[in-house]
C-alpha positions in Angstrom: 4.9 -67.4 55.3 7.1 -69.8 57.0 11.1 -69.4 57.0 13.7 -72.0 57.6 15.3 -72.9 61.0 18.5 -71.0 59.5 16.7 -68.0 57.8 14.4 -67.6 61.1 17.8 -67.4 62.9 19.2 -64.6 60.5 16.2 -62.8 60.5 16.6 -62.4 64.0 20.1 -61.8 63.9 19.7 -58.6 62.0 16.7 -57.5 64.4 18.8 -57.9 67.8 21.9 -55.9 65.7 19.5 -53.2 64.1 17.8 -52.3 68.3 21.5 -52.5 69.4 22.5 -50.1 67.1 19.5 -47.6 68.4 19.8 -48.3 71.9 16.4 -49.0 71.8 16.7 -51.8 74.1 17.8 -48.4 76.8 15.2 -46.7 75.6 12.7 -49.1 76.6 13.9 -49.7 80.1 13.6 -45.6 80.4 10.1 -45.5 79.3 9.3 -49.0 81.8 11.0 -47.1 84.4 8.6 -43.7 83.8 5.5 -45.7 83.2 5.7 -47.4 86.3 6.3 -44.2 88.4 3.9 -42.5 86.5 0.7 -44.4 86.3 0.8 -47.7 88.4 2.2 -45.9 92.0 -1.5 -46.2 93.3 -2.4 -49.0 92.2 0.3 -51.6 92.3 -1.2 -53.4 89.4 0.1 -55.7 86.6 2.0 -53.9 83.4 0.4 -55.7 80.1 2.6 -55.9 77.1 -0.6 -53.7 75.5 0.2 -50.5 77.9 4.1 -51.0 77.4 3.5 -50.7 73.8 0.9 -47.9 74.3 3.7 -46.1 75.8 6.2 -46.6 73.2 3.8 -45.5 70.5 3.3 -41.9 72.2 6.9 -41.3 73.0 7.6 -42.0 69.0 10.1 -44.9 69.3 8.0 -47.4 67.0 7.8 -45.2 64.5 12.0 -44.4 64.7 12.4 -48.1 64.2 10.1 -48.3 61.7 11.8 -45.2 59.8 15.2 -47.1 60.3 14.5 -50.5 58.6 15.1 -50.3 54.7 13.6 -53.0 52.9 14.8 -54.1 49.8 13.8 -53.3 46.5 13.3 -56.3 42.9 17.0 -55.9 42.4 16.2 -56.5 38.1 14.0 -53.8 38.8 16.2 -50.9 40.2 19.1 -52.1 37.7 16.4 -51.2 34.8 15.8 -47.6 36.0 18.8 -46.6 37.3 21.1 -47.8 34.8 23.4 -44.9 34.1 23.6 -44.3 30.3 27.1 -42.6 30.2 29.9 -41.1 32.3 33.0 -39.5 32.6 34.0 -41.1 35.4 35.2 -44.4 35.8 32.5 -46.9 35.5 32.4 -50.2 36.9 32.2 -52.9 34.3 32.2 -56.2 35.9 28.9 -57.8 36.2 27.2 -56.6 39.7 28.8 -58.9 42.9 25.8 -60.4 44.6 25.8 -59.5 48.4 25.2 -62.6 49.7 26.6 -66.0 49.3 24.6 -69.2 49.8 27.0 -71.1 52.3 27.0 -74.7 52.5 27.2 -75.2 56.0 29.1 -79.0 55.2 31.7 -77.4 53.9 34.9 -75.7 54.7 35.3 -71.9 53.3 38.4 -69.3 53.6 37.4 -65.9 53.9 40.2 -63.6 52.5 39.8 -59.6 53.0 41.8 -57.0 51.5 41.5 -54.3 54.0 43.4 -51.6 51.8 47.1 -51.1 51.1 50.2 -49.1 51.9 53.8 -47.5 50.6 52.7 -47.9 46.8 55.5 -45.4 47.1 54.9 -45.1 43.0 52.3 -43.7 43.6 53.6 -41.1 46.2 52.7 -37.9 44.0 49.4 -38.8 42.9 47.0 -36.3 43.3 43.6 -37.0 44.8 40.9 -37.8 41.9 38.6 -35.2 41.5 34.9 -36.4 40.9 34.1 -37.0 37.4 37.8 -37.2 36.4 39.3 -40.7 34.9 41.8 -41.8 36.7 44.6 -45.2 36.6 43.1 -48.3 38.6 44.1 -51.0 41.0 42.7 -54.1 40.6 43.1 -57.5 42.1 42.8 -60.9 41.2 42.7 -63.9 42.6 43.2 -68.0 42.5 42.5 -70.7 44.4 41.4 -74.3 43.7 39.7 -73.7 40.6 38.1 -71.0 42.1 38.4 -67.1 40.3 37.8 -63.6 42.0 38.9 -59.7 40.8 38.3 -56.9 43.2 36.5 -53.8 42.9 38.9 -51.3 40.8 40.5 -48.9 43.2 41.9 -45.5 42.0 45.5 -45.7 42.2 47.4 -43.9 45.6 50.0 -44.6 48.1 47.5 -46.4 49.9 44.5 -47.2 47.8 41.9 -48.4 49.3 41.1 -51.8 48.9 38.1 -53.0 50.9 37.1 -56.6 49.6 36.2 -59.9 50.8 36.1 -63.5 48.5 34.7 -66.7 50.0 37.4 -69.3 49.2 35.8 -73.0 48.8 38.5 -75.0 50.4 37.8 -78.7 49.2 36.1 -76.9 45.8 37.6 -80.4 44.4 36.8 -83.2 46.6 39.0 -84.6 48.8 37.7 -87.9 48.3 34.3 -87.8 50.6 32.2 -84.8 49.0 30.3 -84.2 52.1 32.4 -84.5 54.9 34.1 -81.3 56.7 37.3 -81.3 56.5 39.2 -80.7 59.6 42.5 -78.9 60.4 44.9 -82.1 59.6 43.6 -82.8 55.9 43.8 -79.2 55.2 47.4 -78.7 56.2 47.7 -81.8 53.0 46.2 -79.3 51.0 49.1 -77.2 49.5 47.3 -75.3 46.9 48.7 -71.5 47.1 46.6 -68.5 46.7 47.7 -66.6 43.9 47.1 -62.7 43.7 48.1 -61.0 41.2 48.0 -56.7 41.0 47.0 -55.2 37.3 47.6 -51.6 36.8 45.0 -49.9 34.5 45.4 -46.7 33.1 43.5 -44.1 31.5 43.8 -45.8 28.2 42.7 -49.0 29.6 46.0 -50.0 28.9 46.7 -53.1 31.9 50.1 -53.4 33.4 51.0 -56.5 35.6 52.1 -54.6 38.8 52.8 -57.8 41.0 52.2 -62.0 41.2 52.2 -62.6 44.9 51.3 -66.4 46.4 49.9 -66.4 49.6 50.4 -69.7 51.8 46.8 -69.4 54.0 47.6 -72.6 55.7 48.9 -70.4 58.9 45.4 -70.1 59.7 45.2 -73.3 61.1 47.2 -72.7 64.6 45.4 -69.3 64.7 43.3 -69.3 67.9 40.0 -67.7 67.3 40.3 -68.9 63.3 41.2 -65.3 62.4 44.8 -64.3 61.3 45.8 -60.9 59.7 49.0 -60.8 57.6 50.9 -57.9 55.9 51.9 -59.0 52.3 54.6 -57.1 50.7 54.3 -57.3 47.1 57.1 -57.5 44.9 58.0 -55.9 41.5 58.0 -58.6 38.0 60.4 -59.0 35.7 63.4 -57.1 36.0 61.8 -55.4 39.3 61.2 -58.8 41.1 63.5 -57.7 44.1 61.9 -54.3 44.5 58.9 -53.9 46.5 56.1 -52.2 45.0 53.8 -52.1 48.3 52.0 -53.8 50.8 48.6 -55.6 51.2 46.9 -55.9 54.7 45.6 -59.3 54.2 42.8 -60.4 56.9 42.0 -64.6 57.2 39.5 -66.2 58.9 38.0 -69.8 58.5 34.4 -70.5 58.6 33.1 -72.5 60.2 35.7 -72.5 63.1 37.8 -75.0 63.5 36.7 -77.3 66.5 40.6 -78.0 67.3 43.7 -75.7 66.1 46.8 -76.6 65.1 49.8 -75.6 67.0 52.1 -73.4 64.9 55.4 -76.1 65.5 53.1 -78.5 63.7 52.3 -76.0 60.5 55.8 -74.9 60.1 57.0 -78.5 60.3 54.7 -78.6 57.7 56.1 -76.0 55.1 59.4 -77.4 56.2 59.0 -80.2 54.9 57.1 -79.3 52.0 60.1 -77.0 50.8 62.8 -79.5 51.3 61.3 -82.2 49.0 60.8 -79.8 46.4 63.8 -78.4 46.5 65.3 -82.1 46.6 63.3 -82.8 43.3 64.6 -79.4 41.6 67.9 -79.9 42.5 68.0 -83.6 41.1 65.8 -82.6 38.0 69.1 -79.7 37.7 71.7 -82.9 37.8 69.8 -84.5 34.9 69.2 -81.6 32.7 72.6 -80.8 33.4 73.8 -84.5 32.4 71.3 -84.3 29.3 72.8 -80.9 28.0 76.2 -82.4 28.3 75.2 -85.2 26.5 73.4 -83.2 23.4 76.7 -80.9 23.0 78.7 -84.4 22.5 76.6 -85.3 19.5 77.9 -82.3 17.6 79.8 -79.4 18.8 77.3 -77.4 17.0 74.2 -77.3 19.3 75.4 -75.1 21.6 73.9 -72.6 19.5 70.8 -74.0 19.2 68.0 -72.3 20.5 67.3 -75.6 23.2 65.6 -74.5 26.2 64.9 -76.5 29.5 64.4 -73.8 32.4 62.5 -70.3 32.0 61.7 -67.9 34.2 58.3 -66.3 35.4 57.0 -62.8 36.4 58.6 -63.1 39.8 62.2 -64.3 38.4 61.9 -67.6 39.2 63.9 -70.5 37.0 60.8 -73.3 36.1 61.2 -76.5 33.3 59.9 -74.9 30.6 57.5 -78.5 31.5 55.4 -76.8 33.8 54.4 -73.5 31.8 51.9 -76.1 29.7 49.3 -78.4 30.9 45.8 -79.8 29.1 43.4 -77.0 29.9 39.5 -77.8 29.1 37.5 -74.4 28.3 34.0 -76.2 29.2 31.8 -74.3 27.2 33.4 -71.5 26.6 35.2 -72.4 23.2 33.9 -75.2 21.0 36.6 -76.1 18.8 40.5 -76.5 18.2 40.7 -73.4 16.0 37.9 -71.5 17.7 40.7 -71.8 20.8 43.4 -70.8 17.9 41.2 -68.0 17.3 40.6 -67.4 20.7 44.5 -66.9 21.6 45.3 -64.7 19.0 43.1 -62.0 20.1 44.8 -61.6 23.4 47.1 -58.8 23.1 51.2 -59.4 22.0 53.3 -57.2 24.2 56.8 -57.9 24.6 58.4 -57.7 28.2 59.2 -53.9 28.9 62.3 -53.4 30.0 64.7 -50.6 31.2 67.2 -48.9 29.0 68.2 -49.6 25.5 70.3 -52.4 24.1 68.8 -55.1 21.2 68.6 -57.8 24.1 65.3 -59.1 24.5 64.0 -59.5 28.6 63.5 -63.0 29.4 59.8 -63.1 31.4 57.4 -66.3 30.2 54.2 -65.4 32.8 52.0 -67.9 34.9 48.9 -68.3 33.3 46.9 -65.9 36.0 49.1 -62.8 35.0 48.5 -63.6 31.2 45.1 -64.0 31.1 44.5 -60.9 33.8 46.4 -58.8 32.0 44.8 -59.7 28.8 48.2 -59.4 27.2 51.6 -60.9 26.9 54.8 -62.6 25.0 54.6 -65.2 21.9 55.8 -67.7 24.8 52.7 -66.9 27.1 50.3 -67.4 23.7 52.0 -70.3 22.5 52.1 -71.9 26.1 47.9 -71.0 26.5 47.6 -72.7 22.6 49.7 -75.9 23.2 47.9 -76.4 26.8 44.0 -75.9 25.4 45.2 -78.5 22.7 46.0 -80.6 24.8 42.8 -79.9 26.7 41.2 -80.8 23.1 42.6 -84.4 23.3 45.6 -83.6 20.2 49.0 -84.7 20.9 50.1 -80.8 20.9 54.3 -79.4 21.5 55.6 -75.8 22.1 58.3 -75.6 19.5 61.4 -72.8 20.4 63.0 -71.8 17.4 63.6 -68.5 15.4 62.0 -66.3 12.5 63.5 -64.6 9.5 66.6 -62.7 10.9 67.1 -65.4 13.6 64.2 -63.4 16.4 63.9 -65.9 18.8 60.5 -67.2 18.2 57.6 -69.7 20.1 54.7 -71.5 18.0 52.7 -74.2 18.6 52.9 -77.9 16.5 50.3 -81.0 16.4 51.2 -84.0 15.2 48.3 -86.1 13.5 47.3 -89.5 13.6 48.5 -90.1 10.4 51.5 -88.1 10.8 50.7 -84.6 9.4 52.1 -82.4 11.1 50.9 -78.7 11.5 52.1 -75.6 12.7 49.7 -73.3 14.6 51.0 -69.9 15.3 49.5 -68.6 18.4 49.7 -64.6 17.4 47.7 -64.9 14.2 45.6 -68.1 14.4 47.3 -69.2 11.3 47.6 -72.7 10.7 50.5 -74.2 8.1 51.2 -77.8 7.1 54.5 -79.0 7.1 56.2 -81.2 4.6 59.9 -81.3 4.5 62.5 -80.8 2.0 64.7 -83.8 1.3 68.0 -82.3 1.0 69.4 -85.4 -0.9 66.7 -85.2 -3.8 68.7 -84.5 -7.3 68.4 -80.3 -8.0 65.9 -80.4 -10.8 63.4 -82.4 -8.5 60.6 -80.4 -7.7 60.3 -79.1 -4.1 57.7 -78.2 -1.5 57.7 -74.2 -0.8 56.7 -73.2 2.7 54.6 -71.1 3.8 55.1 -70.9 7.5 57.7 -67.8 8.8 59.8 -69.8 10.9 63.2 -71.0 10.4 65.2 -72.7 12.8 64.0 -75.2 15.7 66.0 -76.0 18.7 63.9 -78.1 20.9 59.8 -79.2 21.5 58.1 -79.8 24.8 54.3 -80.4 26.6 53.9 -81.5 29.8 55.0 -85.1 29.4 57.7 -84.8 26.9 61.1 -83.0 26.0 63.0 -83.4 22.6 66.0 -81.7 21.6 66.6 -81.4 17.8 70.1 -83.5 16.9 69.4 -83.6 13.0 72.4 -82.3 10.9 70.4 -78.9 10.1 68.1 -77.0 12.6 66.1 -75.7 9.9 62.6 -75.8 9.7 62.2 -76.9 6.1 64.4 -79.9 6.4 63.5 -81.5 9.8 61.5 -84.6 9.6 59.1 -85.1 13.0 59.5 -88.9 14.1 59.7 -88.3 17.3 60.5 -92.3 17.9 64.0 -92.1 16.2 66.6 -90.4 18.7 68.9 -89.8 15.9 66.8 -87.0 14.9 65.6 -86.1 18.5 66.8 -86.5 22.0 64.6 -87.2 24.4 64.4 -86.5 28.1 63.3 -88.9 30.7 59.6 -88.8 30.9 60.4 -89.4 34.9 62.3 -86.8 35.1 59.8 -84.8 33.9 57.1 -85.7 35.8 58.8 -85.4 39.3 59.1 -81.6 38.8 55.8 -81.2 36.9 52.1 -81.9 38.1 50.9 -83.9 39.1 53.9 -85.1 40.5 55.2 -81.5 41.6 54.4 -80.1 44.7 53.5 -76.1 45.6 56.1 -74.6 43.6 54.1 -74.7 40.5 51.1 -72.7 40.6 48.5 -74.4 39.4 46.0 -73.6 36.1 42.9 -71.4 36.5 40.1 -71.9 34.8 38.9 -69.9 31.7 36.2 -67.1 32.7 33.4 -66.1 30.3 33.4 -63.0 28.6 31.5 -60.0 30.5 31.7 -57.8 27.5 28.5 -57.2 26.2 28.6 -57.5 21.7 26.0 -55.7 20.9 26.2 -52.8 23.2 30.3 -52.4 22.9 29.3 -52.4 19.1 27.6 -49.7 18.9 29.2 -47.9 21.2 32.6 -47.7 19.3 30.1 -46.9 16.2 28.6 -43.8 17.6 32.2 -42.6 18.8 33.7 -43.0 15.2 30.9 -41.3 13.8 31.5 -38.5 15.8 35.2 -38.1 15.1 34.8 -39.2 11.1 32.4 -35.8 11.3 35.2 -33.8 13.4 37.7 -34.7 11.2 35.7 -33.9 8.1 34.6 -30.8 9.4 38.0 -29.7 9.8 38.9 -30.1 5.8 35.8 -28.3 5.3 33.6 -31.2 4.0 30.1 -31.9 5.5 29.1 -35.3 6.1 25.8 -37.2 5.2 25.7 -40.6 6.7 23.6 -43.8 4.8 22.3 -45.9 7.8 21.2 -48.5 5.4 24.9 -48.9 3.7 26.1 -49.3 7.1 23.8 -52.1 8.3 24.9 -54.1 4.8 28.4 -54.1 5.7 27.3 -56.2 8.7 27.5 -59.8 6.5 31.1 -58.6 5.6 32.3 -58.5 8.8 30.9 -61.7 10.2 32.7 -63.4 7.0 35.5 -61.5 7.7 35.4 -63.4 10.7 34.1 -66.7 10.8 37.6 -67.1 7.9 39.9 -66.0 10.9 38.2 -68.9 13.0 37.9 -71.9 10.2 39.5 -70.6 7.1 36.5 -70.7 5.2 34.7 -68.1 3.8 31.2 -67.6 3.1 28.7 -65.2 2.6 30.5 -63.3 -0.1 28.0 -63.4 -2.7 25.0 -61.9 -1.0 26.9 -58.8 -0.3 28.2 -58.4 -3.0 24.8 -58.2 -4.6 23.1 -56.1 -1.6 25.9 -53.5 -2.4 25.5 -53.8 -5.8 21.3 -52.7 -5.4 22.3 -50.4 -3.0 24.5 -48.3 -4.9 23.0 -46.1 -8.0 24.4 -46.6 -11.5 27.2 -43.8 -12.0 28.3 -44.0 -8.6 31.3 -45.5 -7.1 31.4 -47.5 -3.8 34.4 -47.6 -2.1 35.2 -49.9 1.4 37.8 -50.7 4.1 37.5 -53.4 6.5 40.0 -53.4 9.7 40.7 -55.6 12.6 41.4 -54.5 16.2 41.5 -56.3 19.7 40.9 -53.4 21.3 38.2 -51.1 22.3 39.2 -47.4 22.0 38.0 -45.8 19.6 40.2 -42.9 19.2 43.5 -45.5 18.5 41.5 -47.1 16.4 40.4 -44.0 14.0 43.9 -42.9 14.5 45.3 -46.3 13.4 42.7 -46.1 10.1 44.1 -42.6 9.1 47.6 -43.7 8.4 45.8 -45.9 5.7 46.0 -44.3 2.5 42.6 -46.4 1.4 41.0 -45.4 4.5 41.7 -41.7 4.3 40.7 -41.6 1.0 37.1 -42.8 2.2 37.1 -40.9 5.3 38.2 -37.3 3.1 35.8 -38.3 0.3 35.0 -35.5 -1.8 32.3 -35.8 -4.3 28.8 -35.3 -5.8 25.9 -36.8 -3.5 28.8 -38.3 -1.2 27.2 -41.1 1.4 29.8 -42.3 4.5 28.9 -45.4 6.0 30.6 -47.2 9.2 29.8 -50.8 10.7 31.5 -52.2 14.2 30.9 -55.7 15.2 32.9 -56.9 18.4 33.3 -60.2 18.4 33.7 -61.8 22.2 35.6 -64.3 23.5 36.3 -66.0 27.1 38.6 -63.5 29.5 36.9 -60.6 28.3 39.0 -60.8 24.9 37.2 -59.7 21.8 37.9 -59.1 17.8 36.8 -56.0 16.9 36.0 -55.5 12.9 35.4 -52.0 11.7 34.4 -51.1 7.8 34.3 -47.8 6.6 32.8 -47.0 3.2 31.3 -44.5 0.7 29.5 -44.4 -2.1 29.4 -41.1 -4.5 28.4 -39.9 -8.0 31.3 -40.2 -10.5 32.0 -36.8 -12.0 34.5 -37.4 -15.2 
């Protein structure tokens, strides 16, 4: 079998490393050394490679090396039989990391390693884990140039111990000429950040967002030997983005090494530079919004308490357009359609911004896309942002609209204008989709008006990433505004310059740019029956405490599957189908004289236990689950339904059927 120049080269590599770690090469000389005094004193002949390995054969050291080289195993083969089938401990999800990495040797690669962390003084008290006990996890993730990575989980400490390396593709988007290195002087061009960004998971599998951190690498390039360790300190989010939650020890090196270095004058001329005409472009982009706002309170003294928003501010505190939070996003092949992204959205968790102490005040926090989709959870801004920007990515002209629900909550939602002018409402949190079609407030009384259907009441102001418009029509109500967005008397636009100086592509470093959507790693069918056999078993706990013995009907559980793909396939189209057929196969499944009873719910999580609880507090629900009856049959059907980021819809139906005793 013959190998490659560079595989040959490997190959021997890992010989010359494995002897050095035996000594054998010392071991060898001490055996030359004895043979010679030994056996050839008298005759002074030649040593053949033959008797030298005659030697080494008697004194045992061939067979030591032999006994130390481990060759490896079919990889599909051991994950087959050794798969673990359950736990108490803390199981590693993710798919398994391949241990090596085909490098191309034309191309320019960053490796970052996380060599373990200190004063998470949080977590100061935290006992050791014992083995087998479930315990709250670190885990990091990672951006850079289109490129996505997430570190083991580590069990939270004052130092947990992270010990991971990713292989950052440095031109991943070509820099014009695909195949040529790039060397030290177009990389310092390259201003792309890395961003990290700490989630906290605990017991529950609840995630926090612990920390957003970007990481400027490009001091690498005036590092001598190509290696550079740095000490990040990672601060708090939100209200907490001046407090320091711990440090990272952050190793860089650059393969393959540079040929010629930087010096470090040059580099920090560099990020001089770089800061001073982005600060230049904030600080003019301030002087127009300013000018702007003055301009929109002229038109009627009245907007000042419109809800019209220019500048928001992320995890780390930072004031950003409100511009730059949406962008067109293309999900490849992860989602297919408009609403399937709708669909797609809603699933993520809604969590509002936690904050400290009581008060009705609502924290202010709109997230970078990275700490949304990590965290799996967020805000209506962070949904409706993630909508408006895979929209866009869809090729619909797509706008965040700010405005408020019934008892004026400040409220975000998502708005598409048609081709021929309809326009539609898309509310991130459900998937719901409304049309809109506007009162006329000067229509006599008795003329008969359209009734909406859509929660929202007030709008202040709409924006994407090209475009800004205040709302300057008489009313801010929802039900009255008319959308031409080409008549400034009812909107007030902002420069589209303007705009696009402090927004990419024009922007420079202080917008993080998008990552891409990552596939789901959750596997349907296996979750499915998972959460199945774990409501089965507390659905029997729970009977068993009321005294009641349960039977369960396998075959009424498998019908209810048709429900729950119905169920929904509506959520993503809004159409329904399939109702029929199971409505007859329950019908021949249950006996005349008895009574069939069902409850579908909807989850987007994965716990079994909140769920159950969740079901109880339904009075329908607990009336299946407590059933009492002659020939009583309990029936349960999960189907998890994935989605990209690990996101999934989780439909559960209970039912019964039982003899009907007048």
């Amino acid at each position: 079998m013959s190998l490659p120049p560079e595989k040959a080269s490997e190959l021997k590599q890992i010989i010359h490393q494995q002897l050095l770690k035996m000594d054998v090469h010392g071991r060898i000389r001490e055996v030359l050394a004895e043979t010679i005094r030994e056996e050839l004193a008298p005759e002074h002949q030649q040593l053949s490679t033959e008797d030298l390995i005659k030697a080494l054969r008697q004194r045992g050291i061939v067979d030591d090396v032999m006994k130390e080289l481990k060759f490896v195993t079919d990889v599909n083969e051991t994950e087959r039989t050794s798969y673990p089938k359950s736990s108490t401990h803390f199981v590693e999800r993710e798919p398994p990391v391949l241990k090596k990495t085909n490098i191309d040797p034309t191309r320019r690669y960053l490796y970052l390693q996380v060599l373990g962390g200190k004063a998470f003084l949080e977590h100061l008290q935290e006992p050791e884990p014992l083995p087998g006990q479930i315990c709250s996890t670190f885990t990091l993730c990672v951006h850079f140039r289109n490129q996505r990575f997430r570190s083991k989980p580590v069990p939270c400490a004052c130092e947990p111990d992270f010990q991971d390396g990713f292989l950052l593709e440095i031109h991943k988007d070509s820099l014009g000429d695909g195949s040529k290195m790039v060397d030290a002087t177009t990389m310092l061009s390259i201003c792309d950040p890395v961003h990290m960004v700490l989630i906290k998971t605990d017991t529950f599998g609840e995630t926090t967002l612990v920390a957003s951190y970007f990481l400027e690498w490009r001091s690498i390039l005036a590092a001598e030997n190509g290696i550079t360790n740095v000490a990040v300190e990672l601060l708090g989010v939100g209200t907490e983005s001046k407090v320091s939650v711990g440090i990272l020890n952050i190793r860089l090196e650059m393969y393959p090494q540079l040929n010629k270095t930087l010096s470090s004058e040059i580099t920090s001329t560099q990020f001089t530079l770089e800061r001073q005409k982005t600060a230049e472009k904030e600080r003019l982009f301030l002087m127009y919004a300013k000018q702007w706002w003055r301009e929109y309170l002229q038109i009627r003294p009245t907007h000042n308490a419109r809800l019209v928003k220019i500048f928001a501010q992320d995890e780390n505190g930072v004031n950003r357009p409100v511009c730059s939070y949406v962008r067109p996003l293309r999900a490849g092949r992860l989602l297919d359609t408009p609403r399937q992204a709708a669909r797609f959205v809603s699933v993520l968790g809604h969590e509002r911004a936690p904050v400290i102490g009581g008060g009705a005040g609502k924290q202010e926090q709109w997230c970078t896309l990275l700490a949304f989709l990590c965290r799996n959870k967020g805000d209506c801004e962070d949904h409706a942002n993630l909508l408006c920007s895979l929209l866009l990515g869809f090729g619909l002209e797509a706008f965040v609209c700010v405005g408020t629900k019934a008892k004026g909550v400040p409220h975000t939602w998502v708005m598409t204008c048609g081709s021929d002018e309809t326009i539609t409402f898309w509310e991130s949190l459900t998937g719901h989709r409304y049309l809109h079609r506007p009162i006329n407030p000067d229509d006599p009384p008795l003329a008969e008006q359209p009734k909406p259907a859509y929660p929202y009441r007030t709008i202040g102001c709409i924006f994407n990433h090209q475009k800004f418009f205040g709302n300057c029509q008489p009313s801010d109500a929802v039900e009255v505004c008319v959308f031409d967005l080409h008549d400034e008397s009812k909107w007030k636009p902002m420069s589209a310059e303007a705009i696009k100086s402090v927004c990419p592509p024009g922007a420079t470093s202080s917008v993080p740019p998008f990552p891409p959507l990552c596939a789901s790693t959750i596997d349907a069918a296996v979750t499915s029956n998972e959460i199945e056999v774990q409501l089965r078993i507390l659905v029997s706990e729970h009977r068993k405490d009321l005294g009641l013995s349960t039977v369960w009907d396998d075959q009424l559980s498998y019908l209810l599957s048709p429900a729950l793909a119905a169920y929904e396939l509506e959520r993503t189209t809004g159409v329904s189908a399939g109702n029929e057929e199971f409505q007859d196969a329950v019908r021949r499944a249950v006996p005349d004289g008895h009574t069939f009873k069902g409850f579908p719910i909807h989850f987007v999580h994965r716990n079994a236990r909140r769920a159950f609880a969740t079901c109880l507090r339904s009075p329908f629900c607990e009336e299946i689950i407590c059933c009492r009856g002659d020939q009583v049959r309990l029936a349960v059907r999960v189907r998890v339904f994935t989605y990209p980021e690990s996101a999934c819809a989780v439909w559960i139906m209970f039912a019964c059927k039982y003899r009907s005793v007048l």
